[in-house]
Predicted model as a PDB file, atoms N, CA, C, CB and O in Angstrom, pLDDT in the B-factor column:
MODEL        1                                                                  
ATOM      1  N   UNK A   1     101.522  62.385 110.133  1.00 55.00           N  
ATOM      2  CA  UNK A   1     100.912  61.515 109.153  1.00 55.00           C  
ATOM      3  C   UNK A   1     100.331  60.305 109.859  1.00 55.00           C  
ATOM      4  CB  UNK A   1     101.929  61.092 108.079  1.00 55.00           C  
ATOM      5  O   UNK A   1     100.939  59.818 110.811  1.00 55.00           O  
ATOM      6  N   UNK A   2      99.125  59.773 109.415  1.00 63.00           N  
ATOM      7  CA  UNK A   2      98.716  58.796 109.707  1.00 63.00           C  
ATOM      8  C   UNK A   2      99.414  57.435 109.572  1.00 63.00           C  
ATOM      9  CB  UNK A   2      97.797  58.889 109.223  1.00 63.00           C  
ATOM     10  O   UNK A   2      99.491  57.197 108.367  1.00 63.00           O  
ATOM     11  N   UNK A   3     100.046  56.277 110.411  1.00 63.00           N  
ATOM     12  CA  UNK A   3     100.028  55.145 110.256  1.00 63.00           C  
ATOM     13  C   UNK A   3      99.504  54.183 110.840  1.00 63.00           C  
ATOM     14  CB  UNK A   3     100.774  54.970 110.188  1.00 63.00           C  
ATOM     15  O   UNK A   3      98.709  54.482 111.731  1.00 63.00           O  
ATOM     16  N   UNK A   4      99.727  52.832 110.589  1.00 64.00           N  
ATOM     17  CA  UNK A   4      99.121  51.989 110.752  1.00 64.00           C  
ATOM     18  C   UNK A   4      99.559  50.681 111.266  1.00 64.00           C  
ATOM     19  CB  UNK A   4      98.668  51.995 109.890  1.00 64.00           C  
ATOM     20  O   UNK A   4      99.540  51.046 112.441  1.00 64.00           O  
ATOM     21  N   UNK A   5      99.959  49.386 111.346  1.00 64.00           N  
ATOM     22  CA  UNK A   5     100.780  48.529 111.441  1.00 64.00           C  
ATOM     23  C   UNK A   5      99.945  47.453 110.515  1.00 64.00           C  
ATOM     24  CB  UNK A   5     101.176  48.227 112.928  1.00 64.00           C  
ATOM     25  O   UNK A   5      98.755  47.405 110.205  1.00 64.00           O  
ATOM     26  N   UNK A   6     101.040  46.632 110.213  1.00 66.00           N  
ATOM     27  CA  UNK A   6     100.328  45.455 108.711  1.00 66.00           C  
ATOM     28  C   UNK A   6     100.080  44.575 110.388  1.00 66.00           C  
ATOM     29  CB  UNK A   6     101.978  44.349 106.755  1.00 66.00           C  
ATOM     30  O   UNK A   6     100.081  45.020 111.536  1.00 66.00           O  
ATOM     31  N   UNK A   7      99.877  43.106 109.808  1.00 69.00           N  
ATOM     32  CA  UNK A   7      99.874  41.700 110.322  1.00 69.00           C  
ATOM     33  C   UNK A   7     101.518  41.323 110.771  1.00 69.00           C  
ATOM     34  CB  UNK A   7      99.239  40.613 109.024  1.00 69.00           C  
ATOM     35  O   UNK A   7     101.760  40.885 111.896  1.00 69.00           O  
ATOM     36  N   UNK A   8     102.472  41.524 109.871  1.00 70.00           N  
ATOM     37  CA  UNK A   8     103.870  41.722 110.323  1.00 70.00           C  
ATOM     38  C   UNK A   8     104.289  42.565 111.590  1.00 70.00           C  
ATOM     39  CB  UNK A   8     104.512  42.302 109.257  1.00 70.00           C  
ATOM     40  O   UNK A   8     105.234  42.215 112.296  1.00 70.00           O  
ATOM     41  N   UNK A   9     103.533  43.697 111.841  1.00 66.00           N  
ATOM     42  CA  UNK A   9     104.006  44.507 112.767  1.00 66.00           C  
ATOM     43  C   UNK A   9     104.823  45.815 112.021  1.00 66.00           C  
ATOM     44  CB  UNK A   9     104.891  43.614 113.720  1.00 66.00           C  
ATOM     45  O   UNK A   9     105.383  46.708 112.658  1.00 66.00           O  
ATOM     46  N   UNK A  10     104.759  45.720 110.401  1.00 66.00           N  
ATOM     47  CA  UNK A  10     105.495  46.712 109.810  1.00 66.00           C  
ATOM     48  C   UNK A  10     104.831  48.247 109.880  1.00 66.00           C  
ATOM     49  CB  UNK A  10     105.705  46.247 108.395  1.00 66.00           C  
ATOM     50  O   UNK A  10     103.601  48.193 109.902  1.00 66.00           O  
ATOM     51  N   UNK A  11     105.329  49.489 109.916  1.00 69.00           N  
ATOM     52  CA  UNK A  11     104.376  50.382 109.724  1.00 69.00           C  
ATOM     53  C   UNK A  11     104.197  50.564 108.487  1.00 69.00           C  
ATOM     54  CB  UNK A  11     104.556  51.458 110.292  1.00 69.00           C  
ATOM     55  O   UNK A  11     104.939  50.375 107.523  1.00 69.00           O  
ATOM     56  N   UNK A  12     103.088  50.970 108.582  1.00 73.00           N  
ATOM     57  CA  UNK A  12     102.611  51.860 106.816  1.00 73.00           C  
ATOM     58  C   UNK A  12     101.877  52.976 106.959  1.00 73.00           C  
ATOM     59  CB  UNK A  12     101.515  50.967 105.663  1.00 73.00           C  
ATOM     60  O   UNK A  12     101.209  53.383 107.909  1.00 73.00           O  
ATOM     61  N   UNK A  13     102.100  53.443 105.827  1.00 82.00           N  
ATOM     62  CA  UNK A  13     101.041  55.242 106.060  1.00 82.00           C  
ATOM     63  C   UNK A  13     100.025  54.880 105.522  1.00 82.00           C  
ATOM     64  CB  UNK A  13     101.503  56.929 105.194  1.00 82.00           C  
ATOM     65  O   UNK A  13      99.899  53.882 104.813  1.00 82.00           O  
ATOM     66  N   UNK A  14      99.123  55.744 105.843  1.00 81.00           N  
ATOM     67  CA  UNK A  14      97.814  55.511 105.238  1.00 81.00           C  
ATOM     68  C   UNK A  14      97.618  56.176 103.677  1.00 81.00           C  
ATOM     69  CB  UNK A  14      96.731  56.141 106.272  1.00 81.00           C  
ATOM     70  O   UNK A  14      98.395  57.048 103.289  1.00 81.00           O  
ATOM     71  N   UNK A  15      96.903  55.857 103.130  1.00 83.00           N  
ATOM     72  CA  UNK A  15      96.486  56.583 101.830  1.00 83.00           C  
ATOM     73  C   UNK A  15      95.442  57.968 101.812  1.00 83.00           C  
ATOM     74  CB  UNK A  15      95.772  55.460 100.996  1.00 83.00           C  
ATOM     75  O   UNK A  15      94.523  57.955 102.631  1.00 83.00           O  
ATOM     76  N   UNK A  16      95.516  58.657 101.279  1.00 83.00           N  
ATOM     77  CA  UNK A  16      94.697  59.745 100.984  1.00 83.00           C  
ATOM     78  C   UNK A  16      93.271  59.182 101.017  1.00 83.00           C  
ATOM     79  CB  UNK A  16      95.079  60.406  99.625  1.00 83.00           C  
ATOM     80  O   UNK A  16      92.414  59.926 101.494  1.00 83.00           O  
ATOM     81  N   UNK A  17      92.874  57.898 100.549  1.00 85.00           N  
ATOM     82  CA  UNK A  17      91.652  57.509 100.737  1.00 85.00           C  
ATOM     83  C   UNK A  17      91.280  56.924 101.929  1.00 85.00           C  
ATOM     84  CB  UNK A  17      91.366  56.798  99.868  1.00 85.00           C  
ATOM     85  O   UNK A  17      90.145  57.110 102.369  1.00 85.00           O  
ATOM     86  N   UNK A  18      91.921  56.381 102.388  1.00 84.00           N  
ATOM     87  CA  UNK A  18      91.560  55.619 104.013  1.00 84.00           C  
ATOM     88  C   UNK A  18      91.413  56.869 104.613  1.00 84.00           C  
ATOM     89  CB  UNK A  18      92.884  54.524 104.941  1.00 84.00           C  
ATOM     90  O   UNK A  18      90.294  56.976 105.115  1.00 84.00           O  
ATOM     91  N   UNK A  19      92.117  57.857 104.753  1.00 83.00           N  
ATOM     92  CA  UNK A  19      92.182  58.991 105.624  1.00 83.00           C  
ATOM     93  C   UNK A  19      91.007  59.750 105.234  1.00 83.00           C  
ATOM     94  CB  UNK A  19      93.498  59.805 105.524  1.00 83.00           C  
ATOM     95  O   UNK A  19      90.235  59.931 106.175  1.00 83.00           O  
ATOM     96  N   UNK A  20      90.522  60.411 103.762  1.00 84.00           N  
ATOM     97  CA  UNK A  20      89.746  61.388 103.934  1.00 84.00           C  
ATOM     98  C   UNK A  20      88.448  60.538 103.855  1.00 84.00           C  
ATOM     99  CB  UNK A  20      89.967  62.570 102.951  1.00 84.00           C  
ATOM    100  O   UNK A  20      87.566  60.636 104.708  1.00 84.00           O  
ATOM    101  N   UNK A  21      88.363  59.608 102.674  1.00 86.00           N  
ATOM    102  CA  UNK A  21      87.046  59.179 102.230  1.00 86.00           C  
ATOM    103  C   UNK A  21      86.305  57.613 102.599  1.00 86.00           C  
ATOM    104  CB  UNK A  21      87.197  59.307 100.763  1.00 86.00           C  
ATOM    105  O   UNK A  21      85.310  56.974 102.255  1.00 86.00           O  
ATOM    106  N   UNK A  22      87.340  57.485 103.411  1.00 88.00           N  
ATOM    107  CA  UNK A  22      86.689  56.308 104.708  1.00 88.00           C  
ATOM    108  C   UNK A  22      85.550  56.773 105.432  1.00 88.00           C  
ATOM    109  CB  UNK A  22      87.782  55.974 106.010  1.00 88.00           C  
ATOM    110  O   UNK A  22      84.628  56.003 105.700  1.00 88.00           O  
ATOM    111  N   UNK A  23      85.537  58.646 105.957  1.00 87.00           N  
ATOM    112  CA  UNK A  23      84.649  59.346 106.925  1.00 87.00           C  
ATOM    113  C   UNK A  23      83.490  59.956 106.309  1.00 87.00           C  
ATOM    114  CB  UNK A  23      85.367  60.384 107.650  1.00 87.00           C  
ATOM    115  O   UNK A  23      83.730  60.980 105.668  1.00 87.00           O  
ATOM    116  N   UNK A  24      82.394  59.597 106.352  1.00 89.00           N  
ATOM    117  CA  UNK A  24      81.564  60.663 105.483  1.00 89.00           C  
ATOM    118  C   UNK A  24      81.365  62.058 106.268  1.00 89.00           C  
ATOM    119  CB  UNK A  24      80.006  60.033 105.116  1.00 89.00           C  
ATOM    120  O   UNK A  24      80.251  62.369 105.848  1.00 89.00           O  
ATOM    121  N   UNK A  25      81.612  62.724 106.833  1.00 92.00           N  
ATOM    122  CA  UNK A  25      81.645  63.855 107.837  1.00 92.00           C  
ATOM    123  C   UNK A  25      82.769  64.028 107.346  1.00 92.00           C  
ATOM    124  CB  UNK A  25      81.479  63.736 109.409  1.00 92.00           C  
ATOM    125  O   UNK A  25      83.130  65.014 107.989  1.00 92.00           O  
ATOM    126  N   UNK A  26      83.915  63.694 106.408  1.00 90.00           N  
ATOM    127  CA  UNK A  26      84.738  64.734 105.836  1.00 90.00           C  
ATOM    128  C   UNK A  26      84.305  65.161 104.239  1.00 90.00           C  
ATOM    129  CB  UNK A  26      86.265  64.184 105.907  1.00 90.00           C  
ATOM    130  O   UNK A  26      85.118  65.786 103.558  1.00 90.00           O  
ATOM    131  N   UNK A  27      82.813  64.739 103.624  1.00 92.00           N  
ATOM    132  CA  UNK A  27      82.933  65.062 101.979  1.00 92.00           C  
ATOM    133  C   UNK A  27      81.953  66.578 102.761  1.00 92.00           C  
ATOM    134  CB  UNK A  27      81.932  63.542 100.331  1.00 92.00           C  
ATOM    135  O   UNK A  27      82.537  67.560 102.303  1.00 92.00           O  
ATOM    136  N   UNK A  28      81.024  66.977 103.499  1.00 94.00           N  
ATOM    137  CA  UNK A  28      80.732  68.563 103.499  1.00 94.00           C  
ATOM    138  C   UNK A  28      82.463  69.498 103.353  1.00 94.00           C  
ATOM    139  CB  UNK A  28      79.764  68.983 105.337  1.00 94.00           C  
ATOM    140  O   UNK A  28      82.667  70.318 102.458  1.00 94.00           O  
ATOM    141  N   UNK A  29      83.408  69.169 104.312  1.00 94.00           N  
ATOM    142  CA  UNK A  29      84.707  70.033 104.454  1.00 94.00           C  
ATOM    143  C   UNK A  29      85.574  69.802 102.675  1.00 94.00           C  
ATOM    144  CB  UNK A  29      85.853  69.230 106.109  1.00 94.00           C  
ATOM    145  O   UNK A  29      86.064  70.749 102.061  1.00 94.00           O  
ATOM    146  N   UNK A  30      85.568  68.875 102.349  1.00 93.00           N  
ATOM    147  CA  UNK A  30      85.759  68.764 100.879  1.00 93.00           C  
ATOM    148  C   UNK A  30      84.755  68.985  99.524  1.00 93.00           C  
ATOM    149  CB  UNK A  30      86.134  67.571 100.817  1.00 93.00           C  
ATOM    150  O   UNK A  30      85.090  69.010  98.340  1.00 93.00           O  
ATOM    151  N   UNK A  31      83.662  69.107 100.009  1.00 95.00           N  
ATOM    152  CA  UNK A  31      82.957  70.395  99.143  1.00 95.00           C  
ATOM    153  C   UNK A  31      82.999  71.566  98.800  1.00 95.00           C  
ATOM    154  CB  UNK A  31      82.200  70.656  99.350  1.00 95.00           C  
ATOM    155  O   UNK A  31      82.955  72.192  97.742  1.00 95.00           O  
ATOM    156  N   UNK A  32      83.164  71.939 100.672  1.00 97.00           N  
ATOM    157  CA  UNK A  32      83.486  73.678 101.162  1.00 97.00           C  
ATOM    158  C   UNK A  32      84.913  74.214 100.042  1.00 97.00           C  
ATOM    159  CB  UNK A  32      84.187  73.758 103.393  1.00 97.00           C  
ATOM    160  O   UNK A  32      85.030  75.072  99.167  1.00 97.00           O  
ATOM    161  N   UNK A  33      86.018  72.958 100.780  1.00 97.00           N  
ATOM    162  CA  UNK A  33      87.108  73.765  99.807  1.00 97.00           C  
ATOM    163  C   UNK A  33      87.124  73.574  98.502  1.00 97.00           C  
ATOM    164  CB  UNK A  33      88.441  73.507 100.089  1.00 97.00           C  
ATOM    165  O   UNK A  33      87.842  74.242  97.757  1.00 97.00           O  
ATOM    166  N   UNK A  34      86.294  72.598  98.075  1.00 97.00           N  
ATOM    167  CA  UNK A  34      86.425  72.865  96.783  1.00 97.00           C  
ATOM    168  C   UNK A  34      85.716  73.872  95.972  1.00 97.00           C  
ATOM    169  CB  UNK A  34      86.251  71.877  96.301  1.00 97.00           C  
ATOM    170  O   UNK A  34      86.092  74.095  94.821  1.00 97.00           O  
ATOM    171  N   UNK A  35      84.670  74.524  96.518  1.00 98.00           N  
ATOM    172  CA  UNK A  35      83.634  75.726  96.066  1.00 98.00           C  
ATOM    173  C   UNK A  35      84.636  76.946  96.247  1.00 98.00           C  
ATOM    174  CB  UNK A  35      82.056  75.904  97.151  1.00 98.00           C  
ATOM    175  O   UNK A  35      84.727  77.664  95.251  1.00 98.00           O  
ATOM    176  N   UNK A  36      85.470  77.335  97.443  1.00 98.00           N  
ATOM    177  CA  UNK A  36      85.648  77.798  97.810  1.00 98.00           C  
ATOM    178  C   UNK A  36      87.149  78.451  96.657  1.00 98.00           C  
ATOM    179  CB  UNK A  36      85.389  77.268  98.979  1.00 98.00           C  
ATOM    180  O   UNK A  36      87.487  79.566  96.260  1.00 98.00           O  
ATOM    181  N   UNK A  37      87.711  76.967  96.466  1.00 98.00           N  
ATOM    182  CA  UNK A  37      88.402  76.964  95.300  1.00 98.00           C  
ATOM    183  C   UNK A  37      88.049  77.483  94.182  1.00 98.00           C  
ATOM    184  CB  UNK A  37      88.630  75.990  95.033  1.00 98.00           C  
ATOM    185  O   UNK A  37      88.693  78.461  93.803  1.00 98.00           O  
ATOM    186  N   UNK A  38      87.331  77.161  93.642  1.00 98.00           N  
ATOM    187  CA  UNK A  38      86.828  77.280  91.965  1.00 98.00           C  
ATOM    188  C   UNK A  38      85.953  78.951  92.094  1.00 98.00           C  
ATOM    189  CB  UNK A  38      85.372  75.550  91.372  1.00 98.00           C  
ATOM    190  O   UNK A  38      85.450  79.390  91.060  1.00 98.00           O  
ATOM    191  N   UNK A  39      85.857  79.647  93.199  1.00 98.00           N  
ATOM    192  CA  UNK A  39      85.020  80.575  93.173  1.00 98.00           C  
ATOM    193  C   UNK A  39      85.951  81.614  93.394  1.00 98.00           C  
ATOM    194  CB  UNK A  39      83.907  80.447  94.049  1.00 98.00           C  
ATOM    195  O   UNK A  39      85.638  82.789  93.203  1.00 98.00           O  
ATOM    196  N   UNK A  40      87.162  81.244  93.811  1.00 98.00           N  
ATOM    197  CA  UNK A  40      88.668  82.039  93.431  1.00 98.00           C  
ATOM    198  C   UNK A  40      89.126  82.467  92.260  1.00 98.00           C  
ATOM    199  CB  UNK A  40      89.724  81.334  93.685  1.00 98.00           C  
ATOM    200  O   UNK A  40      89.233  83.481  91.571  1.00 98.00           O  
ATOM    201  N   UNK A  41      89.515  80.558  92.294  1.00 97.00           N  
ATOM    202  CA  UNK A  41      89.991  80.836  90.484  1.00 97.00           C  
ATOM    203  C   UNK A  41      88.967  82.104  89.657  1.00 97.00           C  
ATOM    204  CB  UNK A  41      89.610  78.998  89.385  1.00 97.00           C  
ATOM    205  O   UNK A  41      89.241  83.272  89.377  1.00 97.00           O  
ATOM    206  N   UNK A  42      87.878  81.402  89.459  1.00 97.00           N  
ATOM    207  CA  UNK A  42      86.851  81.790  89.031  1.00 97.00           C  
ATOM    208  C   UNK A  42      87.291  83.477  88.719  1.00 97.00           C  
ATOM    209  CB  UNK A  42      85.680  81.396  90.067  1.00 97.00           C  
ATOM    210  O   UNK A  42      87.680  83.933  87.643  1.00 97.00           O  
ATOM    211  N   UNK A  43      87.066  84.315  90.190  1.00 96.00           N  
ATOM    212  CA  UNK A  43      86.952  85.630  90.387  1.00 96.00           C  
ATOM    213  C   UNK A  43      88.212  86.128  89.720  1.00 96.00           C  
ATOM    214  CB  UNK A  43      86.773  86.008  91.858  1.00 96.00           C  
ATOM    215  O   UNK A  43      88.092  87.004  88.863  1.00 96.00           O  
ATOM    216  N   UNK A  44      89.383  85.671  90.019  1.00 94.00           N  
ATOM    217  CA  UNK A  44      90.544  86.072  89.482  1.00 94.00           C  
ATOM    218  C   UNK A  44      90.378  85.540  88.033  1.00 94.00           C  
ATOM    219  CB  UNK A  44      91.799  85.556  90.281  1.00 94.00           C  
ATOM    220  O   UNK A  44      91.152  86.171  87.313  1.00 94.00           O  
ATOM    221  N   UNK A  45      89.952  84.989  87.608  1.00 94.00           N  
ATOM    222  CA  UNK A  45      90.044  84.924  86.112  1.00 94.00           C  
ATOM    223  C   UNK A  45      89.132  85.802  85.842  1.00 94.00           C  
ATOM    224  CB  UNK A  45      89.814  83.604  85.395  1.00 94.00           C  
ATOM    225  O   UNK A  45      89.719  86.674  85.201  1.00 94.00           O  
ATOM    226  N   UNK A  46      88.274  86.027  85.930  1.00 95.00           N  
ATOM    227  CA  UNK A  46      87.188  87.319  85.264  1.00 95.00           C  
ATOM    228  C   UNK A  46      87.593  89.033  85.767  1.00 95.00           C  
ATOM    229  CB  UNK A  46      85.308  86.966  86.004  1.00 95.00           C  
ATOM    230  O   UNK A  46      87.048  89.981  85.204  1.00 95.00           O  
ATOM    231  N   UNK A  47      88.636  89.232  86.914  1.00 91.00           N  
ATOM    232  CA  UNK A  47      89.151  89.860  86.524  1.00 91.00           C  
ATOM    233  C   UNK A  47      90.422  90.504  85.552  1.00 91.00           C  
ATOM    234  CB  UNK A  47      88.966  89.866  87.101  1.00 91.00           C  
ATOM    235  O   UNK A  47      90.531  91.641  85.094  1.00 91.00           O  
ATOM    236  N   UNK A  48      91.220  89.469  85.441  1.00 89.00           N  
ATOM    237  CA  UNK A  48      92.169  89.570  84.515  1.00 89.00           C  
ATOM    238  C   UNK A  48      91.626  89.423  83.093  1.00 89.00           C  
ATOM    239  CB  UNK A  48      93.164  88.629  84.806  1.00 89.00           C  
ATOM    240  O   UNK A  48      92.357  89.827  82.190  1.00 89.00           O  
ATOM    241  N   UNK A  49      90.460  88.907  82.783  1.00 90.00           N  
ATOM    242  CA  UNK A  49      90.092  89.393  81.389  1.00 90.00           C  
ATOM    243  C   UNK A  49      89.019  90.503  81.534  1.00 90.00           C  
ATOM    244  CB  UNK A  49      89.521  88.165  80.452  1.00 90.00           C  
ATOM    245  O   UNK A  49      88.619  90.999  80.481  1.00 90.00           O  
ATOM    246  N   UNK A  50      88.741  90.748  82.160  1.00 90.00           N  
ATOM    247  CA  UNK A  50      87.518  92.204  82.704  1.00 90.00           C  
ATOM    248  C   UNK A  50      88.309  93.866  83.047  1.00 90.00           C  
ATOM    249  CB  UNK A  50      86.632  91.637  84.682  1.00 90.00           C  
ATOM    250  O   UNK A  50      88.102  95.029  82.701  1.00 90.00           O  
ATOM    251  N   UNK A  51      89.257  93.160  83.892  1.00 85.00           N  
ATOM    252  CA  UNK A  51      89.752  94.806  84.828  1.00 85.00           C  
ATOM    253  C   UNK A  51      90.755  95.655  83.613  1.00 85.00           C  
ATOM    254  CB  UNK A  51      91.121  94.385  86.734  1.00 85.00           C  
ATOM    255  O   UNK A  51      91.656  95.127  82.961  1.00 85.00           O  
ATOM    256  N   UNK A  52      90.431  96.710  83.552  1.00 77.00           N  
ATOM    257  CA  UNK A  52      91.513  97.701  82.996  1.00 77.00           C  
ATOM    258  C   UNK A  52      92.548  97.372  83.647  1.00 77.00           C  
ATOM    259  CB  UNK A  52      91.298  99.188  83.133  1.00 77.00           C  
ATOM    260  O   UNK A  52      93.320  96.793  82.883  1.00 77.00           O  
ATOM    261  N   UNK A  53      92.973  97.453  84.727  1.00 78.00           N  
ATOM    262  CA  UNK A  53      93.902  98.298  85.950  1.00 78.00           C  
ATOM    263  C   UNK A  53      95.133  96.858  85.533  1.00 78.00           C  
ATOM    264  CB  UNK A  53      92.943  98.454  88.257  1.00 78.00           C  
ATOM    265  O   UNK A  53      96.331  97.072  85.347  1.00 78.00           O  
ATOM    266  N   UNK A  54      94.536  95.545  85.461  1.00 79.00           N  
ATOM    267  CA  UNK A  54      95.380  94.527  85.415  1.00 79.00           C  
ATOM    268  C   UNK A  54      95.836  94.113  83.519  1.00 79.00           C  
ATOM    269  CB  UNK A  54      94.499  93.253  86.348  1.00 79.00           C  
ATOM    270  O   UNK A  54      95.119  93.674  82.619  1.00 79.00           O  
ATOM    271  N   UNK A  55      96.951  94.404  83.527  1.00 75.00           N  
ATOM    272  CA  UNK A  55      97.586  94.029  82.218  1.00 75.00           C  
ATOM    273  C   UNK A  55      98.630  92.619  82.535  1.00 75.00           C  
ATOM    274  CB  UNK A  55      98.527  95.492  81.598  1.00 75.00           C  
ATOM    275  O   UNK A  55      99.166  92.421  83.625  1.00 75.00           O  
ATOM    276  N   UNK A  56      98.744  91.897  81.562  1.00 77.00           N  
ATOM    277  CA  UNK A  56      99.459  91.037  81.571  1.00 77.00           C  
ATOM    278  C   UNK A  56     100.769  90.817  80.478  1.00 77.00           C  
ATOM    279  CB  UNK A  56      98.607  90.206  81.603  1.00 77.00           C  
ATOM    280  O   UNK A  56     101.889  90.319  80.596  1.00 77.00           O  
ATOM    281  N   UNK A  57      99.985  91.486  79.304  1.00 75.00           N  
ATOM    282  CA  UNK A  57     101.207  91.566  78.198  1.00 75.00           C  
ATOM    283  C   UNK A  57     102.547  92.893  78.163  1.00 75.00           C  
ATOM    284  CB  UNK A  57     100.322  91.733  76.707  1.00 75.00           C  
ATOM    285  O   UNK A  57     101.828  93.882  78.310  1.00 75.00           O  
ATOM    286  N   UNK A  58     103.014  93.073  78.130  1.00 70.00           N  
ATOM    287  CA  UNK A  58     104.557  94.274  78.450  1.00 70.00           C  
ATOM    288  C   UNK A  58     103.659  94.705  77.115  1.00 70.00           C  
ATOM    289  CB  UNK A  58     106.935  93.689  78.338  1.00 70.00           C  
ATOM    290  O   UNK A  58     102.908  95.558  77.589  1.00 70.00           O  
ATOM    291  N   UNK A  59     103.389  94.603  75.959  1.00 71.00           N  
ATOM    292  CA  UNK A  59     103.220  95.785  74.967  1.00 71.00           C  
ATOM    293  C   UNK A  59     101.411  96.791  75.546  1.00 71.00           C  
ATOM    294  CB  UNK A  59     103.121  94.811  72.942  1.00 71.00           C  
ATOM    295  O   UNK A  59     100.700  97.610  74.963  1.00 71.00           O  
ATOM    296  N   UNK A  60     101.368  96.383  76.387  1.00 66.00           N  
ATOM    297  CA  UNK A  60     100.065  96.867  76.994  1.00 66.00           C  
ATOM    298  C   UNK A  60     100.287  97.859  78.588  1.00 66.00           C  
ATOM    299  CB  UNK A  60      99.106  95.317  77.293  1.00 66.00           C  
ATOM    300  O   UNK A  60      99.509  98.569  79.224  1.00 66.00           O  
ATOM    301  N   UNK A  61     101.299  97.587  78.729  1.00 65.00           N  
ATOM    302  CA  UNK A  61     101.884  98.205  80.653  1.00 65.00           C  
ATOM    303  C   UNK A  61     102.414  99.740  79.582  1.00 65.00           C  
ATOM    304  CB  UNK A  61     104.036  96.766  81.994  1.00 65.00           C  
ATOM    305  O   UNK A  61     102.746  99.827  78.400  1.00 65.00           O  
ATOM    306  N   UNK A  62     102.302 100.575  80.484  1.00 63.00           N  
ATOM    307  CA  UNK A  62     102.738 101.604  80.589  1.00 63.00           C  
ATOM    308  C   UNK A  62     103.118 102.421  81.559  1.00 63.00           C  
ATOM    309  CB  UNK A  62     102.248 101.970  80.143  1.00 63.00           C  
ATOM    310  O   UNK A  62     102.981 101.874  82.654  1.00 63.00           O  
ATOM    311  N   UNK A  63     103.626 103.726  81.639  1.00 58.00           N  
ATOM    312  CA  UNK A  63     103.615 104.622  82.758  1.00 58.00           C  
ATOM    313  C   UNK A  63     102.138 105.360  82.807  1.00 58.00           C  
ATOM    314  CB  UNK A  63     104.863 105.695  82.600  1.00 58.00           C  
ATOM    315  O   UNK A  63     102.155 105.887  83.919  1.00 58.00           O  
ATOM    316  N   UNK A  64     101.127 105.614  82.320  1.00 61.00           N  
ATOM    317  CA  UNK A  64     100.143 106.522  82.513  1.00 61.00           C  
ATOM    318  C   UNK A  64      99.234 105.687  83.584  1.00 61.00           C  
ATOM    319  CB  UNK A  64      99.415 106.978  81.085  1.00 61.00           C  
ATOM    320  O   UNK A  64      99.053 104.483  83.761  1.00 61.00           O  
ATOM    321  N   UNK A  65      98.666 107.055  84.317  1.00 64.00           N  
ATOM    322  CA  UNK A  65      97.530 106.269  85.190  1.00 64.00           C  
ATOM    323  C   UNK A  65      96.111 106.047  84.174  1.00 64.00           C  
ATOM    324  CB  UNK A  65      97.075 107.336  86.738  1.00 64.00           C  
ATOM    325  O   UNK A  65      95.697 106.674  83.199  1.00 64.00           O  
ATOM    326  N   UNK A  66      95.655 104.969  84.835  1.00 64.00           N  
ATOM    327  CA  UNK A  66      94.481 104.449  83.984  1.00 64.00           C  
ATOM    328  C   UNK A  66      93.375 105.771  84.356  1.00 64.00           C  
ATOM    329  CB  UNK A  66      93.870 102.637  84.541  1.00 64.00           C  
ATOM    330  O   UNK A  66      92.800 106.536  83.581  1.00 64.00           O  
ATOM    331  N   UNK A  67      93.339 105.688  85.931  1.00 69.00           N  
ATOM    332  CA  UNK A  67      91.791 106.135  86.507  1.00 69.00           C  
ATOM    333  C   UNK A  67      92.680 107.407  87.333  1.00 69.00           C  
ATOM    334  CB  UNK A  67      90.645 104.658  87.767  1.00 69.00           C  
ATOM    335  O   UNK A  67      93.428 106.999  88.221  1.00 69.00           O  
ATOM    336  N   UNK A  68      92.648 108.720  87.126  1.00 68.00           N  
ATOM    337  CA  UNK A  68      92.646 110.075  87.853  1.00 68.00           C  
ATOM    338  C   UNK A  68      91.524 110.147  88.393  1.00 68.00           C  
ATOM    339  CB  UNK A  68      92.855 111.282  87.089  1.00 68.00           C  
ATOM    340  O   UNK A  68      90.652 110.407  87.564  1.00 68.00           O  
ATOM    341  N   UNK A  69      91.078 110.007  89.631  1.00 73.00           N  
ATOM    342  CA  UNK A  69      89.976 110.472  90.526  1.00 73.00           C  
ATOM    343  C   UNK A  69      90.197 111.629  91.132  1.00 73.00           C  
ATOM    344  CB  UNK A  69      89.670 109.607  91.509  1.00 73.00           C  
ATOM    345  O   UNK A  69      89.602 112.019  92.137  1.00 73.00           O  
ATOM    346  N   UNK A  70      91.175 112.291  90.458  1.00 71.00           N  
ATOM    347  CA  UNK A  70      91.102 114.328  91.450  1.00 71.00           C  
ATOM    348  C   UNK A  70      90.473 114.775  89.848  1.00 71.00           C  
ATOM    349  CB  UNK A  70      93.562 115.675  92.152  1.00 71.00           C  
ATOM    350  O   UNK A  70      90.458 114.031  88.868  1.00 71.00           O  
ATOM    351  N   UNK A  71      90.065 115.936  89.899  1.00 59.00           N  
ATOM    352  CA  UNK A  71      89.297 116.659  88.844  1.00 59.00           C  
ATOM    353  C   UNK A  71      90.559 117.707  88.323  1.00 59.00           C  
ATOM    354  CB  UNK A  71      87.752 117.512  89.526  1.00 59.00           C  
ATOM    355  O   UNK A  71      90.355 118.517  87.419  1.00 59.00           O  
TER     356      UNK A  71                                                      
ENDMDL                                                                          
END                                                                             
């Protein structure tokens, strides 16, 4: 972790803001993960309301296979 020393000589940590958003060469890497984020979520949510294969409620799970791909 980042610290620092006051005028006392005490240490202190730094804040989440001194550290990331003091640098402008860190908001591209905090874009990235945040796209990178939401395009997750994103995917996993449109499959769980999209995919057959994924059930979430017990009155919906069963033993049968959804998809037989032998003929």
């Amino acid at each position: 972790m980042a610290v620092r020393k006051n005028s006392s000589g005490a240490v202190q940590e730094k804040s989440f803001k001194e550290i990331w958003l003091s640098d402008p060469g860190t908001y591209p890497v905090i874009g990235i993960i945040s796209f990178a984020c939401l395009f997750c979520g994103g995917y996993y949510s449109y499959n769980i309301l999209t995919n057959p294969d994924i059930r979430i409620t017990k009155g919906k799970r069963r033993d049968t296979v959804i998809r037989n791909w032998s003929r």
